[in-house]
Each structure stands twice: as C-alpha cells, then as structure tokens.
VEXBAVEX-388536 format. One record per residue (C-alpha): residue in one letter; x negated, y negated, z. Coordinates in steps of 0.05 Angstrom, whole numbers, plus 32768, in hexadecimal, padded with zeros to 4 digits. Example, Ala and Ser with C-alpha at 12.3 -4.5 7.8 and 13.67 -1.06 7.14 Angstrom:
<atoms>
A7F0A805A809C;S7EEF8015808F;
</atoms>
This chain:
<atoms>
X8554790189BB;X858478DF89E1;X858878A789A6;X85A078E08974;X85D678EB899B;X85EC78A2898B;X85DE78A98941;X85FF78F8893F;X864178DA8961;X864378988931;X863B78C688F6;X868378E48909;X86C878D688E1;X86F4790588EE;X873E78F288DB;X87637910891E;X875E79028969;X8777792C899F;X87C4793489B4;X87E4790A89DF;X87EC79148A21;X8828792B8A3A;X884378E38A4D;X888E78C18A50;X889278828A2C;X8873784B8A40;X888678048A52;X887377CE8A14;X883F77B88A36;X881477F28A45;X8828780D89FE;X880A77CA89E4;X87CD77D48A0B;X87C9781B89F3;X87D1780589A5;X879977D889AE;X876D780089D6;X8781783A899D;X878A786D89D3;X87CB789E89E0;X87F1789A8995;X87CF7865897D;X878D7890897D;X879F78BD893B;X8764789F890A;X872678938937;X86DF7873891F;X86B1788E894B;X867B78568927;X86B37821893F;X86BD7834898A;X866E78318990;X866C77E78979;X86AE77D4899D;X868E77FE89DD;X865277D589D4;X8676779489CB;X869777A08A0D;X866177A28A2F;X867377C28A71;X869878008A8F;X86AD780D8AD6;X86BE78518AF0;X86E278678B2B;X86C078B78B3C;X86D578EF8B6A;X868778FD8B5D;X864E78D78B7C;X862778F28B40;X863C78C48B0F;X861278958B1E;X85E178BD8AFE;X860878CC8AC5;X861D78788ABE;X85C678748ABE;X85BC789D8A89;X85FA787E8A60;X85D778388A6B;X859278518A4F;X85B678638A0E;X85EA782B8A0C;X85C277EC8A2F;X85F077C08A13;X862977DE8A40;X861F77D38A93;X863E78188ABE;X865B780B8AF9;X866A78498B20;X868F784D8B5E;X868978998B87;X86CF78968BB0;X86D778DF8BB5;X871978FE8B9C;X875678D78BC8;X8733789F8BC8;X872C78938B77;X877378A68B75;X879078768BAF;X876178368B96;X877578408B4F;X87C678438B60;X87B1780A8B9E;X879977E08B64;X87C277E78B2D;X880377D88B57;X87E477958B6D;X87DE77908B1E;X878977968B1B;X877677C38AF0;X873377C68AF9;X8721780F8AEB;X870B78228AA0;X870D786E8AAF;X8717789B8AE5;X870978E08AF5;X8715790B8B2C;X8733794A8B4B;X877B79528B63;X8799796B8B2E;X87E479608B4D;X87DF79148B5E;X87B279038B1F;X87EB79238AEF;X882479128B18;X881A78CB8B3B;X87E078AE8B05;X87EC78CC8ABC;X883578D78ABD;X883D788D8ADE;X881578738AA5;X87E178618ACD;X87A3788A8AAA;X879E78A28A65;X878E78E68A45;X875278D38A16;X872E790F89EC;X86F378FF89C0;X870A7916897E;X86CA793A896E;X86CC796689A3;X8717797989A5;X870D79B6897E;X86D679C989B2;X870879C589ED;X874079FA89FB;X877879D78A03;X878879EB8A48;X874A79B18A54;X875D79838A2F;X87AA797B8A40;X87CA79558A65;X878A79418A74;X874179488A63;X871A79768A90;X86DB79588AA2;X86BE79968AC7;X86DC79D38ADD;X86CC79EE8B22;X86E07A2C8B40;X86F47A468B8C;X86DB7A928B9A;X86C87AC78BCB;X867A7ACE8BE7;X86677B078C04;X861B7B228C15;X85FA7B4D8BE3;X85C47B5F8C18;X86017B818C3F;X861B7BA18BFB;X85EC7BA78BC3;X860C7BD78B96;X86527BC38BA1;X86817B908BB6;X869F7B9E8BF7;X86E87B938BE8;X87047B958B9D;X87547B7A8BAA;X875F7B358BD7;X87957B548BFA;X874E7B7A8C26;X87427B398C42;X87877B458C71;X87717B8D8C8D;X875A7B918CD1;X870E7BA38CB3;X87087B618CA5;X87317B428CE3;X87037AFD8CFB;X86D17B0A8CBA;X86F27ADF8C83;X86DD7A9A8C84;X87017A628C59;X86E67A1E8C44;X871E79F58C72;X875979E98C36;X876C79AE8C65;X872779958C5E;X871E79A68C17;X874379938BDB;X872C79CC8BAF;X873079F98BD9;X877D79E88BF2;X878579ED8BA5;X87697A348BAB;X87907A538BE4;X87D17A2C8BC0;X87C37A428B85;X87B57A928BA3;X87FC7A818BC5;X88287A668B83;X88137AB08B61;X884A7ACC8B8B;X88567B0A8B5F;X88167B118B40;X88007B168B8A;X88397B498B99;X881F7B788B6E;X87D67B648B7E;X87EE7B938BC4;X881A7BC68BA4;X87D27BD78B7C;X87B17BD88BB8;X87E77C038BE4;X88127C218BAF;X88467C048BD7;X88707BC48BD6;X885F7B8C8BFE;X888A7B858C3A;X888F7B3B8C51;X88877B1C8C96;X88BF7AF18CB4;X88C17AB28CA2;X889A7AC28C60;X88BB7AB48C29;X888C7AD48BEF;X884D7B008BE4;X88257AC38BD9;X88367AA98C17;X882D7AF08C3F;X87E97AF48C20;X87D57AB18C42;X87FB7AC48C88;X87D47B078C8F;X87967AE18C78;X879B7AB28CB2;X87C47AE68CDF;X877B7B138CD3;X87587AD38CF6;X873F7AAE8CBE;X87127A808CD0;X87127A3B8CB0;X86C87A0E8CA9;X86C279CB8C92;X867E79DC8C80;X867379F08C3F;X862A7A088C4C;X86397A1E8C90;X866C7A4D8C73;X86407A678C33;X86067A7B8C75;X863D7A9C8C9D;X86477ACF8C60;X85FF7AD08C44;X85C77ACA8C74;X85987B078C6F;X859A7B318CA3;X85DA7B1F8CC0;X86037B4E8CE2;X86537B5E8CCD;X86487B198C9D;X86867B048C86;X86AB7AF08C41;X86B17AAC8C38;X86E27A878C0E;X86C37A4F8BF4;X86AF7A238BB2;X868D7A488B7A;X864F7A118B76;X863D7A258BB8;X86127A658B93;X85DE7A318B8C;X85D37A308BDD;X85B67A798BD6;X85717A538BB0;X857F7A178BDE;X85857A3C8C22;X85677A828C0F;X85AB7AA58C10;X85C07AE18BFC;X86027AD38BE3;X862B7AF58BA8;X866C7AE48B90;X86AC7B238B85;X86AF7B178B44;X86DF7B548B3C;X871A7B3D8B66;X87647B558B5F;X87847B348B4E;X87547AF78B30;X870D7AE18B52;X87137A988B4A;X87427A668B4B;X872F7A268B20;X873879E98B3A;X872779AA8AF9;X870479648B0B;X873879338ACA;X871878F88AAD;X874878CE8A8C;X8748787A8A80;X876F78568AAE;X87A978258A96;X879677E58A7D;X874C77F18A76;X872577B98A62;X86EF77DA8A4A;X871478128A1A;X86E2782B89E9;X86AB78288A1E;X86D478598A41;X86DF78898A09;X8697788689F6;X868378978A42;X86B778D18A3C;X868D78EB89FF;X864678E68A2C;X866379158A61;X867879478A3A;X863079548A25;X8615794789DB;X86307969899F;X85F979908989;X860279B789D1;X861179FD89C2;X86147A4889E6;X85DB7A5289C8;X85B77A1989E0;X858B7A2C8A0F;X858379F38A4B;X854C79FD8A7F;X853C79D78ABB;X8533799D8ACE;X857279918AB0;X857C794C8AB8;X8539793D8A8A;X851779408A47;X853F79718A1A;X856A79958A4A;X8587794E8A57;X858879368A0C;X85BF79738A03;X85E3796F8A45;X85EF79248A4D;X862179118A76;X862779528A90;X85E479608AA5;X85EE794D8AF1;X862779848AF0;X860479C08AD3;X85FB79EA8B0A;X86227A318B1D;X86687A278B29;X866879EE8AFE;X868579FD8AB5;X868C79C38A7B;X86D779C28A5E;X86B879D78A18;X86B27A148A00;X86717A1489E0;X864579FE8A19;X86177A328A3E;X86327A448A91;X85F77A2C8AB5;X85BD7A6A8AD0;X85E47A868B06;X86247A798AFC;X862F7AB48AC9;X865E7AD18AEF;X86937A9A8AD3;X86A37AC68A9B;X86AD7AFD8AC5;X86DC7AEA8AF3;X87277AEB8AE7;X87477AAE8AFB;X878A7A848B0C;X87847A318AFB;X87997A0D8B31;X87E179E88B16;X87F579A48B1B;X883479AC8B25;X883D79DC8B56;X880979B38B7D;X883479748B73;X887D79948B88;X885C79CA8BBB;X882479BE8BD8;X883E799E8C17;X886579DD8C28;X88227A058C1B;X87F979DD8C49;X883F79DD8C81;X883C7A288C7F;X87EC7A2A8C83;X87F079F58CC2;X88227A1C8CE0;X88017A638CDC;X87B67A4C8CE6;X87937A698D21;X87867A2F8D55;
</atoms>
C-alpha cells in the first residue's frame, strides 16, 4: 500500500504549482539557487515523476523539527524511499529557529527543511529574510485553504481551549462568554498553561488580547453594558487578561497537572483550565473527565499552526519537497476515509503517511479533505481566532510586559 502511493504521486502532471510566498526579492545568489532547485517562481511547471528521481538521486535529507515525532515520520519515509537517508533532528520550537539563523549566518546551510511553531519569528526573522522557502506540492494545493498554505505551508494545526469537568456539569457548560472567567465565582479556579512557559499558549492569551474590540463587545453581550477599563489598561483585550489574573489565575507549567486540576472525578469546586486542545487525549490516558466549552463567546479556540517550509540553500531540494508530500498524508485520503487504530500501521498508515504520528484530538491536517481524528470532533464546532504573525512579531513583547507585570506572585 505504501508503494502505490509512490506510483499514484509519479502518475501526476499537473501544469501549476502553488503561489509564491509572500517574499521581497532576493539577492542573485539565492535566486540562482532557487531557479535550480525550481522552488519560489521558478516552480510554475512541476514533474512530479522528475522530483522523485532527482529526490532519489540526492540521496539524503536532513530536517531540523519542533517535533520529536519526526523521527517516526523520517522511518517511514526511508521504508518507501531507501535510496534517500532521513536525518531528523527534535530541537523543539526556539531551538530549530535559533540553529537554523546560528548556521546560516556562519554561511552552513545545512538544513533541507524545517518546520516548527512560532509563527512570528518563522515569518518575520526566517521567510521574509530569505532564509526558508514556502514549498506547496502542486497536487494538493487545491486541497488546502489558502489561509494554510500562505505565506507558509501549515504542517498541522493545533488549537488552545478551555477544559472544564463534565462530571461537575453534564448537561451544560458552566460558563458560555470568557468574560465569566473574571467574576468573583470563579476567583482562584481558572488555571492557565504558564504563557511564559508555553509558546502556544502565549500565542493564545496574545492572540485573546489583539481582538480588542471583538472582545469589547464579547462583555457588552454579557452585561449589556460597555466595558469600563482599569487604569493603566489601554484596551478590552488587555482588561480581559488583567481581571483574568486580577481573579487569581493560576499559572502551571504542567500540562497534565493542569488537565487533573479541572478533570479528576470526584473533585470538589474543579477548576477551568486553559490549556492545549491535544490534551483531550489525557481523559483515556489518565481516566479524566474532561470536556472542552466548545460554545465560547466570543470564539472557543485560538489556533496556533506548526510551518514547514525548505530552508535556503538546501542541498537536498527535491528530497525536501517530496518529504513535504509524505506528511501531508496520501492522496487518496479523504473525509470519507474512515482510519481506525492503530494508526501508525497497516491501512490506517498507508492513507495517513506522514501524518499518522499527528492524528490525535486537537491535532487537525492543513487539508480540507482529511477526517478530525475520534475525539476531536469538536474542531468543527468551535469558533475560532488564528493566532497572527504579525501582531506576534511587532507586539508580543508588550503582551508578555503587561502579563509579567500583572501576574500574581
């Protein structure tokens, strides 16, 4: 099975590839590299039959991962492509970001592709720098909204949420507008995933902060009044984060230790718990009871993307973009395909691929014609805001000032 995914892809001649990414001109050099490599605006008549042999010819790939699972995926790449030797390094999100930049300035370019979180320094100090590439497989661009797919090609989509305990409410959730979490009911019983811990979830709380006026009138629904704001406070998005941590907030580093707080069974006054949507799975894993508000005013979930892009001067090019294809699951997946556990063999894995180590809740492919993994319905659900690179980039020191400053000791 895994084989006709070889012959499926080399079968494909389509006569466009993706956009380009939204990049400033780029020195000769690197434009050089890119014609011959065929990436960026050089990449407008692709032979998928081609890249396999040039992939092949190469002969090796090395990838620098936010994920420690990639190994697994580099594994199954190497049982399909023998002829091409995976090297994955797991560096977790800075750290693929800082050695990549550390390297390229000393002029070694030794990364083919990289792919991690951090959506503000990956668009802003990597792709805009010309230091990675956007790269979309032309046969799946139609499958990928384009809000996954530009700048830069979402690998996975992740999401940050509310738990709460559905022993303690059953039938309902027990607050409906996230402007609740500041009342004095829940004074000392909201627990956060520390943002200055946590990557994603700094994203979410940002992210909850940069909807200012969405936010705004978030509390008007909730009050029928307008929001009056604290001293100091300069917006609603920023008073919704002040009374968070003014109601004693309390932030964990422990992801797990956090999910208990809010769903252990027969706890008493459990709390909510603001933490990453993945961590659903811990109810099987730990015998939780956890739900997630999945009708939140005004949004649920804030989504936070892992990019995959190939880095500048790649010497292994086609490699790259055939990896790229592998992870985004075979093209015969569909929403109608129905994918049962184990997931990472026999024909749940034949249609998953590459993505097979990430299908679990809370986990959602870019495309849009790939199942949401059992459990993680909910995705569909939940309103959400995408956490933006930009605001990241240009605010998100001030965010995490004004969170240090107001945090209870």
């Amino acid at each position: 099975m895994l084989r006709f995914w070889t012959t499926w892809l080399a079968a494909l001649a389509l006569a466009t590839a993706s956009p380009a990414s939204a990049q400033d001109k780029v020195p000769a050099d690197i434009d050089a590299w890119l014609k011959s490599a065929q990436l960026g605006p050089y990449n407008t008549n692709e032979d998928w039959n081609e890249v396999i042999r040039k992939a092949k010819a190469e002969g090796a790939l090395v990838i620098y991962s936010s994920s420690s699972r990639m190994s697994k995926v580099a594994q199954w790449f190497m049982e399909v492509y023998p002829e091409i030797k995976v090297s994955a390094f797991d560096l977790g999100s800075t750290q693929t970001i800082e050695k990549t930049i550390r390297e390229q300035d000393a002029k070694q370019y030794n990364a083919d592709i990289v792919t991690t979180g951090g959506s503000g320094e990956i668009v802003h100090d990597m792709m805009k720098k010309h230091r990675i590439f956007n790269y979309v497989p032309k046969h799946f661009v139609d499958r990928i909204p384009r809000e996954n797919r530009e700048p830069l090609l979402v690998r996975v989509n992740e999401a940050v949420v509310f738990f709460y305990s559905g022993e303690a409410w059953p039938n309902e959730q027990p607050i409906k507008n996230i402007w609740e979490l500041t009342l004095p009911k829940w004074k000392g019983r909201v627990g956060i995933k520390d943002p200055l811990d946590s990557g994603s979830l700094f994203m979410g709380v940002a992210t909850y902060v940069q909807h200012k006026d969405e936010m705004a009138a978030a509390y008007k629904r909730m009050t029928g009044q307008d929001i009056k704001l604290s001293p100091g406070v300069p917006d609603a998005g920023h008073e919704w984060l002040y009374r968070l941590l003014k109601n004693d907030a309390i932030p964990n580093k422990s992801g797990p230790k956090l999910i208990a707080a809010a769903g252990t069974k027969g706890a008493r006054n459990p709390m909510i718990a603001m933490s990453n949507m993945t961590h659903i799975a811990y109810n099987d894993e730990y015998g939780l009871v956890n739900k997630m508000l999945v009708d939140l005013d005004p949004v649920a979930k804030i989504v936070y993307p892992t990019y995959t892009a190939i880095a500048r001067f790649a010497k292994h090019p086609n490699a790259a973009k055939l990896f790229t294809a592998y992870s985004l699951g075979s093209p015969e997946l569909t929403k109608a395909t129905k994918i049962e556990k184990p997931y990472d063999k026999g024909k749940s894995r034949d249609m998953l691929l590459g993505f097979a180590p990430f299908f679990d809740p809370g986990s959602v492919s870019p495309r849009s014609d790939v199942p949401l993994p059992p459990g993680g319905e909910a995705w569909d659900q939940m309103k959400g805001w995408i956490a933006d690179p930009d605001y990241l980039w240009f605010e998100s020191a001030k965010v995490r000032d004004f969170y240090i400053q107001h945090v209870s000791p």
